[in-house]
C-alpha positions as CSV (number, residue, x, y, z in Angstrom):
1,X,102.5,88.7,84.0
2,X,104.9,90.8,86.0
3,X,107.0,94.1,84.8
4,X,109.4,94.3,83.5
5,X,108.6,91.3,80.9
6,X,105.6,91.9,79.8
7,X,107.1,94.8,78.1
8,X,110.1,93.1,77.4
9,X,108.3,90.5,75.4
10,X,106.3,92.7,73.8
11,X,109.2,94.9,72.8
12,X,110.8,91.5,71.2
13,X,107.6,90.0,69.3
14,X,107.6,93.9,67.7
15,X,110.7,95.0,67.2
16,X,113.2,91.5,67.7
17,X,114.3,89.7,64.6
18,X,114.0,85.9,64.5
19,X,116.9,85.0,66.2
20,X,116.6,87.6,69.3
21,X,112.9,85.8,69.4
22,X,114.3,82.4,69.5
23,X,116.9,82.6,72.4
24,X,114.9,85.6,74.4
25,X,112.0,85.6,73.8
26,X,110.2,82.0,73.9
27,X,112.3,81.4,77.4
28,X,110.7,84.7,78.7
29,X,107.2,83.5,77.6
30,X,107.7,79.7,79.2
31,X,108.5,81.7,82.3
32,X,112.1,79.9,82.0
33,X,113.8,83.2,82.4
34,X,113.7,87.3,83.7
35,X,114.4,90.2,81.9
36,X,114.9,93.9,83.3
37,X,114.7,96.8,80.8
38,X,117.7,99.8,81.2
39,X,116.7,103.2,80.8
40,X,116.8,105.7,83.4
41,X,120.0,107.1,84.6
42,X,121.1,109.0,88.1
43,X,122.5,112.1,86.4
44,X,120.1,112.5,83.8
45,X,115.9,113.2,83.7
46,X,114.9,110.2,82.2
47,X,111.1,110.8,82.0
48,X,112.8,112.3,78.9
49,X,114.6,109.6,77.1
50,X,116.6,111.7,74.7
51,X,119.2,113.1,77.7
52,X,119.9,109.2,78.0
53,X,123.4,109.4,78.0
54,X,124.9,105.8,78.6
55,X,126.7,105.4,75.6
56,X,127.2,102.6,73.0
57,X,130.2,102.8,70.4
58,X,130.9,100.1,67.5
59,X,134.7,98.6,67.9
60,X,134.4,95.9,64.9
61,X,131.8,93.2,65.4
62,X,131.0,94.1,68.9
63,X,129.6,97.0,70.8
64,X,130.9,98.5,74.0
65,X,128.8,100.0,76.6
66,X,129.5,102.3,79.1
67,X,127.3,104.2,81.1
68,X,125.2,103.8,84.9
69,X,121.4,103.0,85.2
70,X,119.2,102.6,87.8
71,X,115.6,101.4,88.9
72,X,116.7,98.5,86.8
73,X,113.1,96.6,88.0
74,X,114.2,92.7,88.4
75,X,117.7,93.2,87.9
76,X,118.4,91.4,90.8
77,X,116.7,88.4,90.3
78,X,118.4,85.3,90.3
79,X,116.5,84.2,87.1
80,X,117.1,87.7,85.1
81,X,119.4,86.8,82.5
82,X,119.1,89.5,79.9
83,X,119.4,93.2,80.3
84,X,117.5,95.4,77.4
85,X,119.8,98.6,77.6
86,X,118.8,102.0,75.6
87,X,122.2,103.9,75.1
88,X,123.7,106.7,72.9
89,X,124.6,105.5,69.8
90,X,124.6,108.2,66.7
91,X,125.5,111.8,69.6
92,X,125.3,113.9,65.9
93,X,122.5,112.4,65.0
94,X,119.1,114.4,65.4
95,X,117.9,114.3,69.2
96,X,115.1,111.6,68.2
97,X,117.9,109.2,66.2
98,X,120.6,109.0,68.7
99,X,119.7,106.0,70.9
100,X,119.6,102.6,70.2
101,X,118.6,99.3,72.4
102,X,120.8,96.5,72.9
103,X,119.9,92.8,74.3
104,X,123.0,92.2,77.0
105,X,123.1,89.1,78.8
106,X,123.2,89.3,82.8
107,X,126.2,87.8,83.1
108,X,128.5,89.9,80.8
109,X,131.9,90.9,81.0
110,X,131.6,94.5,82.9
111,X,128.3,94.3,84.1
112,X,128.3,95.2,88.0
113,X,125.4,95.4,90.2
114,X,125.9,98.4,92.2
115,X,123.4,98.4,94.7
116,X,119.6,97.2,95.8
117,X,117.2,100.4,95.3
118,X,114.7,100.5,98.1
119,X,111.4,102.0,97.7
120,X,109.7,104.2,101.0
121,X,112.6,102.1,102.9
122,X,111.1,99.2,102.1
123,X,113.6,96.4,100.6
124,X,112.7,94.1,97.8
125,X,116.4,92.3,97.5
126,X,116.6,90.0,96.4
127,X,114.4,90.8,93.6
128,X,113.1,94.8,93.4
129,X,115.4,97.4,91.5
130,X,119.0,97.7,90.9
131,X,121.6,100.1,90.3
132,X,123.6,99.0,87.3
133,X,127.3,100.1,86.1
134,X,128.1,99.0,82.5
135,X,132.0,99.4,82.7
136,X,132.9,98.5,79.2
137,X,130.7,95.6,78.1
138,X,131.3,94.1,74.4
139,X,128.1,92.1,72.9
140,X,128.2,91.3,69.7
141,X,126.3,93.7,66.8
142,X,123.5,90.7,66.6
143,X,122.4,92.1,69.6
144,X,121.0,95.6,68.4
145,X,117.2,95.4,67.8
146,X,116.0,96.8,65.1
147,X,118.2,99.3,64.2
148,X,120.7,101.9,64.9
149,X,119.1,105.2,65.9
150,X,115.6,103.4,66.4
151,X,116.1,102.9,70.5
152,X,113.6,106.1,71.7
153,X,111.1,105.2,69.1
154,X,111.1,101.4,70.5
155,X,111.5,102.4,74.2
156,X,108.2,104.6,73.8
157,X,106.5,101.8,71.8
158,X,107.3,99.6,75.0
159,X,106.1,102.1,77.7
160,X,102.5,102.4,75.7
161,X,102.4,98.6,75.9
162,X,103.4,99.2,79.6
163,X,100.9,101.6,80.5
164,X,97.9,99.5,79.9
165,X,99.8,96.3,81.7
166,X,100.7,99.0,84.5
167,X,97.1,100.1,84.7
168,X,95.3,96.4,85.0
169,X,97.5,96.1,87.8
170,X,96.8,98.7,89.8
171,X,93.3,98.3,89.2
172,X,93.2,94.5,90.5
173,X,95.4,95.8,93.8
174,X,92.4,98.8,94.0
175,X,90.0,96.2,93.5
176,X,91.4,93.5,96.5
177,X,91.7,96.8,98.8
178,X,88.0,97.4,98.0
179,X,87.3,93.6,99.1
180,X,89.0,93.9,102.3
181,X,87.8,97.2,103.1
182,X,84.0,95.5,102.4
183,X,84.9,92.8,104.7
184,X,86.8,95.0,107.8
185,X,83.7,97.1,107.6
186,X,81.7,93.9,107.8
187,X,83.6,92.0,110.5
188,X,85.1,95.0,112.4
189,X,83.1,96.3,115.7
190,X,83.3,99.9,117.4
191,X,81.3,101.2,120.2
192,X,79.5,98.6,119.5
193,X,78.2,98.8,115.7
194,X,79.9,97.7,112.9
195,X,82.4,100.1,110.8
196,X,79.6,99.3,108.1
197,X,77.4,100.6,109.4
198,X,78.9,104.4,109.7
199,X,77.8,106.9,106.2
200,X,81.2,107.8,105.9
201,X,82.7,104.2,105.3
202,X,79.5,103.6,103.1
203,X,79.8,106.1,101.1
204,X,84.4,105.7,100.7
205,X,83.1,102.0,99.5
206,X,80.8,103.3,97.1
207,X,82.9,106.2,95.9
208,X,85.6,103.3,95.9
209,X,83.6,101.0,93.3
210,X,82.8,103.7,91.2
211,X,86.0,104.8,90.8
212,X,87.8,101.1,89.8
213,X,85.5,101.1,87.3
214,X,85.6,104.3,85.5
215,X,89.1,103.3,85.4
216,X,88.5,99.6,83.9
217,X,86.4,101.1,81.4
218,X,89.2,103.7,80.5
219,X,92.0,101.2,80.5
220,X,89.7,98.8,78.1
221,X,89.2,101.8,75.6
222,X,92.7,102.2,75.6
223,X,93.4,98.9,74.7
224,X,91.2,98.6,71.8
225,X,92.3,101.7,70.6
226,X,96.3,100.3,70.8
227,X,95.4,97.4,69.2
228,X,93.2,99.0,66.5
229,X,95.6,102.1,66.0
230,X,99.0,101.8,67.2
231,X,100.6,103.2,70.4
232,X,100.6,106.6,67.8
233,X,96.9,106.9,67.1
234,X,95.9,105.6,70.8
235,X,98.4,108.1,72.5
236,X,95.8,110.4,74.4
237,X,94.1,107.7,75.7
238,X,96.5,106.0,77.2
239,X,98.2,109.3,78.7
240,X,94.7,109.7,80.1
241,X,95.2,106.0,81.7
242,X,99.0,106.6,83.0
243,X,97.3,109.7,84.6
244,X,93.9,108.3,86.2
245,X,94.9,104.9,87.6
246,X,98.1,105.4,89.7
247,X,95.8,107.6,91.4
248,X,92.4,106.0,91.2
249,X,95.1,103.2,93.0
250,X,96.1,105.7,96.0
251,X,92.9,107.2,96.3
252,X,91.1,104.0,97.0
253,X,94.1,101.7,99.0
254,X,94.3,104.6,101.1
255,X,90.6,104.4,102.0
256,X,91.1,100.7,102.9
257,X,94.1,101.6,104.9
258,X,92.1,104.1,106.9
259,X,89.2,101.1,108.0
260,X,91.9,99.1,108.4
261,X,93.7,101.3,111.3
262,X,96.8,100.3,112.4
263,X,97.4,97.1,110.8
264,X,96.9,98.5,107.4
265,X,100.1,99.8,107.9
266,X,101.7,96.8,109.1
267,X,103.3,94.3,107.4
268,X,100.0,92.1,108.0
269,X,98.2,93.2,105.0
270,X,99.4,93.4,101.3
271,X,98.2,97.3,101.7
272,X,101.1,99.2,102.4
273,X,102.8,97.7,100.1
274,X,100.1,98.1,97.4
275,X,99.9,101.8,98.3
276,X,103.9,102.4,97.6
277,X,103.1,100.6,94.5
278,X,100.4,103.1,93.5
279,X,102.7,106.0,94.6
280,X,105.6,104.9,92.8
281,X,103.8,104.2,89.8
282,X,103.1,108.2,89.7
283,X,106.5,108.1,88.8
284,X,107.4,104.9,86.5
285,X,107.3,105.6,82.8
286,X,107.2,108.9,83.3
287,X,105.5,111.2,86.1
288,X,102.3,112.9,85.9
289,X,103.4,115.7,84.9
290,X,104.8,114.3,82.0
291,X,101.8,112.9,80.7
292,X,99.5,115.7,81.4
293,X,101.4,117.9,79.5
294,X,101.6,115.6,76.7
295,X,97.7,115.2,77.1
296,X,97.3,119.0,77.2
297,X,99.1,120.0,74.4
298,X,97.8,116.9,72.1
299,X,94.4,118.2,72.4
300,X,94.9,122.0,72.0
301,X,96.4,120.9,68.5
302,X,93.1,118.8,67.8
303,X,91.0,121.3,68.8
304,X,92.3,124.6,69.0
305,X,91.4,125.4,65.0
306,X,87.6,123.7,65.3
């Protein structure tokens, strides 16, 4: 149930002919394999996807590759065996047709794993994010999903699907802070009175609760509307859920950090950790910014001639 794969699969069972299903896709759902997904680049801002500008050219019956990505999530895992890598394919094509996504296995001629990415110096080797260099990798034209030109329409297909995985994450690491934070308060004695005790902690739990599950509601709504209407006709709500749980997330593991003291910054609790997960998710798939424009300027259109 972990990203990248979850949006991998899905990205296959949509978009992945029969074959590409058969040798990546059923491993990746027996949990036989990893997969990372290749899409944002050093030099470029990849919360946009068209300035991708790795580039993929057609010699023959093979493609070459040849570009650098990074925050390749699971790329260094021992298990990941196939990179899904969005490069330029069709540069005089119109800005929306010129990518396309390519199924490259880990192991490739050209492939070289630059580096381990840390995140707030903390280091996930050996399986977080990598650096990637693509220094002339041929796989065969099989390997193109879908079609040419199609790669920005299938990578934003995958990130909807991602959103809501993202956000029912977040939520259950928001909901175990809110458990501990219930049971430190319980447990934990100053001056001689439990923390529970206090207003203030009180009313952090309750504003805690509340909060998770405005935000499970919201992440449910968006789900029935991608699976009613497609990640085009459910694209405000689930902006609206890429904006409100990351933060919902920080808001409340930060709380639980605070009752914690000390050792909720220590490497006894899963909450530091869980809070630069929060905080880098304000960034993943796009930042907030991102998606609050795109929410802002989807409902002016709906509404502005009411």
């Amino acid at each position: 149930c972990s990203a990248p794969d979850t949006e991998n699969m899905e990205l296959l069972l949509r978009h992945g002919n029969a074959e590409q299903q058969a040798q990546w896709l059923e491993p990746l759902f027996n949990g036989e394999i990893r997969s990372a997904f290749c899409l944002t680049e050093p030099d470029v801002a990849s919360s946009d996807g068209a300035n991708i500008q790795c580039s993929i050219s057609r010699d023959g019956d093979e493609y070459v590759i040849k570009g650098r990505k990074w925050w390749a999530s699971g790329a260094l895992d021992p298990r990941c065996a196939v990179y899904l890598v969005m490069g330029k394919s069709q540069p005089d094509a119109a800005r929306e047709q010129q990518h396309s996504v390519l199924l490259v296995p880990a192991d490739a001629a050209g492939v070289v794993k630059v580096r381990a990415l840390s995140v707030f110096g903390s280091d996930d080797a050996p399986l977080g994010h990598a650096e990637i260099n693509f220094d002339q990798v041929r796989v065969p034209v099989g390997n193109l999903i879908a079609e040419q030109g199609r790669g920005l329409a299938i990578s934003e297909d995958r990130l909807s699907c991602g959103h809501i995985h993202s956000s029912m994450r977040l939520i259950g690491c928001a909901q175990r802070a809110l458990e501990m934070m219930c049971q430190r308060a319980a447990s934990r004695q100053v001056q001689g009175h439990a923390l529970a005790e206090r207003g203030t902690v009180r009313e952090d739990i309750a504003k805690s609760w509340c909060e998770i599950n405005q935000t499970r509601v919201l992440t449910l709504a968006a789900a029935a509307a991608l699976d009613e209407h497609g990640s085009v006709g459910a694209r405000q709500q689930i902006s609206a859920v890429k904006i409100v749980t990351p933060q919902m997330a920080q808001t409340v593991i930060d709380r639980a950090i605070q009752i914690h003291g000390a050792r909720g910054v220590s490497q006894d609790t899963f909450l530091a950790a869980a809070w630069a997960h929060a905080r880098t998710s304000r960034l993943c798939n796009g930042p907030d910014q991102v998606q609050l424009s795109s929410l802002g300027e989807q409902l002016v259109a709906q509404y502005a001639n009411d």
